[in-house]
C-alpha positions in Angstrom: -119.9 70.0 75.9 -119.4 73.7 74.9 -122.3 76.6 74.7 -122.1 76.5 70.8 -122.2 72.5 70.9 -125.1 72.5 73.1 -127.2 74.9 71.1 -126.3 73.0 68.2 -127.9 69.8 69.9 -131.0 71.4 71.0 -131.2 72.9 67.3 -130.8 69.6 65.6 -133.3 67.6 68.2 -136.3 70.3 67.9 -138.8 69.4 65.8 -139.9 73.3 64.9 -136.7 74.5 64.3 -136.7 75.4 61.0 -140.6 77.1 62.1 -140.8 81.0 60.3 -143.8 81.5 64.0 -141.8 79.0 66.6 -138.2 78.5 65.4 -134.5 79.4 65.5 -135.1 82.9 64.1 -138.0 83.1 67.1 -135.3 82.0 69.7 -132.9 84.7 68.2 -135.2 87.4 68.5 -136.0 86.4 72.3 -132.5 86.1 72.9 -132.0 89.4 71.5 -134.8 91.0 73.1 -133.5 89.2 76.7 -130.4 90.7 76.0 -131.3 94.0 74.9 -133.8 94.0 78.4 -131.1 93.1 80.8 -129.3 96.1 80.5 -132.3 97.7 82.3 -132.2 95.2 85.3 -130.6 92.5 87.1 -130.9 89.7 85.7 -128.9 86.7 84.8 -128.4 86.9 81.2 -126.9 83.4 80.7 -130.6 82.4 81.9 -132.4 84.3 79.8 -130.5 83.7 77.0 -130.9 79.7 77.4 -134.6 80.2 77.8 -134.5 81.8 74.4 -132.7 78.3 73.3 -134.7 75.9 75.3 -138.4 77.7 75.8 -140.0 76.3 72.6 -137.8 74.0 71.7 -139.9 71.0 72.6 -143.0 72.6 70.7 -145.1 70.1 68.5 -147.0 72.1 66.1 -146.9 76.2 65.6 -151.0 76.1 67.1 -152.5 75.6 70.8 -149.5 73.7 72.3 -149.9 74.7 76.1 -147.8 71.5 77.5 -143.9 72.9 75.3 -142.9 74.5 78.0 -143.2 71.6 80.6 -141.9 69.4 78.3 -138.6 71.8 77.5 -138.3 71.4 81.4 -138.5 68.0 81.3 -135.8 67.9 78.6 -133.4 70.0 80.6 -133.9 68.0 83.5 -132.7 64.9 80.9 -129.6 67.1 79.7 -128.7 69.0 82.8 -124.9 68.0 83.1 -124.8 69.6 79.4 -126.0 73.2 80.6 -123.5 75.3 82.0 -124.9 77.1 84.8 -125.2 76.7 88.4 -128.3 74.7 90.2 -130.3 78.1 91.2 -129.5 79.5 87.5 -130.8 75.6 86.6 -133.9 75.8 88.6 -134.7 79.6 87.2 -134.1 78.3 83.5 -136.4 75.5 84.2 -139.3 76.9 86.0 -138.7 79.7 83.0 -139.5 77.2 80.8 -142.3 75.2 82.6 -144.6 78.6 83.2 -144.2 80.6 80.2 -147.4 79.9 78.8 -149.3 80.5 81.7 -149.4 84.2 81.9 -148.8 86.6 85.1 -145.8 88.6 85.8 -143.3 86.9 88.0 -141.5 88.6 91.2 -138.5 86.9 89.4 -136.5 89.4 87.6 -134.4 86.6 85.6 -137.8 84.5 84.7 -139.6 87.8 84.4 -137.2 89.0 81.6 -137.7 85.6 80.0 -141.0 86.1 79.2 -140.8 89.5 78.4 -138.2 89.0 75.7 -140.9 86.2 74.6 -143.9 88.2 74.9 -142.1 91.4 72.8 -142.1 88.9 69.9 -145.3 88.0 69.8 -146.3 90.2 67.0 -145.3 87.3 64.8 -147.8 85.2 65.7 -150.6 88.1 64.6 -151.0 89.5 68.2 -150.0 92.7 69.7 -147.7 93.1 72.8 -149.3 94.8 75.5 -147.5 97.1 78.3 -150.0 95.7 80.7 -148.2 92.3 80.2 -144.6 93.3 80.4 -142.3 93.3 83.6 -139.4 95.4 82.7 -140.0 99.2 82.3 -138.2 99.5 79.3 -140.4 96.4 78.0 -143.3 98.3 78.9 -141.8 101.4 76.9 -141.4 99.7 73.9 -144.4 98.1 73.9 -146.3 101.1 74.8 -144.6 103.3 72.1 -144.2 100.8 69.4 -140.5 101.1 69.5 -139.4 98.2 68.2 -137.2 99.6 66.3 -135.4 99.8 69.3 -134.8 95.9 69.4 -134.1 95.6 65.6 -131.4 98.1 65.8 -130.0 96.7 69.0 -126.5 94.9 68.2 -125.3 92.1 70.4 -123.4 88.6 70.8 -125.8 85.7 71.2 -125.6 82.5 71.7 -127.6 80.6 69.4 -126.9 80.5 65.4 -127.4 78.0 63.1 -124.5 75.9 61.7 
């Protein structure tokens, strides 16, 4: 199965997809963000960019949902001879996934990254992104400066789009 074929999949089995706060235009955002933030480190960005697909794709309802994220792992786990990466880029897109919601900052630059491009969309949900919560310095610039014009201007080739 290809990357656009697999995204497709994921797309079509997520019950929030069409969600304005957790949906497909969510994951392109984060996947945008990701992107935009691994210029500024090194980490994998085939990772990051399949957390943006995978991270809240197993989301029930757009409130208090604190088990999505070990249920996306579990669903990986279930499709893993469908994602193209190797098994440490596996087990960093799954424990991505599985801790998301549980706060910190990871030593992990790749999961790290993850939840910052996560965390710099949060504004959707009502909330302001906070430095104090970001990894990456240029996460923490952003944030910090309100530069989010930063990330809206930002062009790039992602991964996930809608068919």
């Amino acid at each position: 199965m290809n990357i656009n074929d697999l995204v497709q999949k994921v797309i079509k089995e997520a019950k929030l997809s069409d969600s304005l706060i957790h949906g497909v235009d969510h994951w392109q955002r984060v996947e945008r963000n990701g992107i935009y933030l691994c210029q500024f480190n090194q980490a994998d960005q085939l990772v990051v960019q399949l957390f943006s697909l995978f991270h809240d794709c197993k989301r029930e309802n757009d409130h208090r949902d604190l088990e999505h994220g070990p249920r996306a792992e579990t669903y990986l786990r279930g499709i893993e001879n469908l994602v193209p990466v190797t098994p440490s880029q596996f087990e960093d897109l799954c424990i991505a996934c599985r801790t998301h919601t549980i706060g910190g900052t990871p030593e992990n630059i790749t999961i790290a990254t993850c939840w910052d491009a996560d965390r710099m969309d949060i504004g959707r949900a009502g909330i302001v992104p906070h430095e104090d919560f970001m990894t990456n310095e240029e996460a923490k610039r952003i944030t910090r400066l309100d530069k989010y014009e930063t990330l809206s201007e930002f062009e790039y080739k992602g991964i996930i789009s809608v068919e």
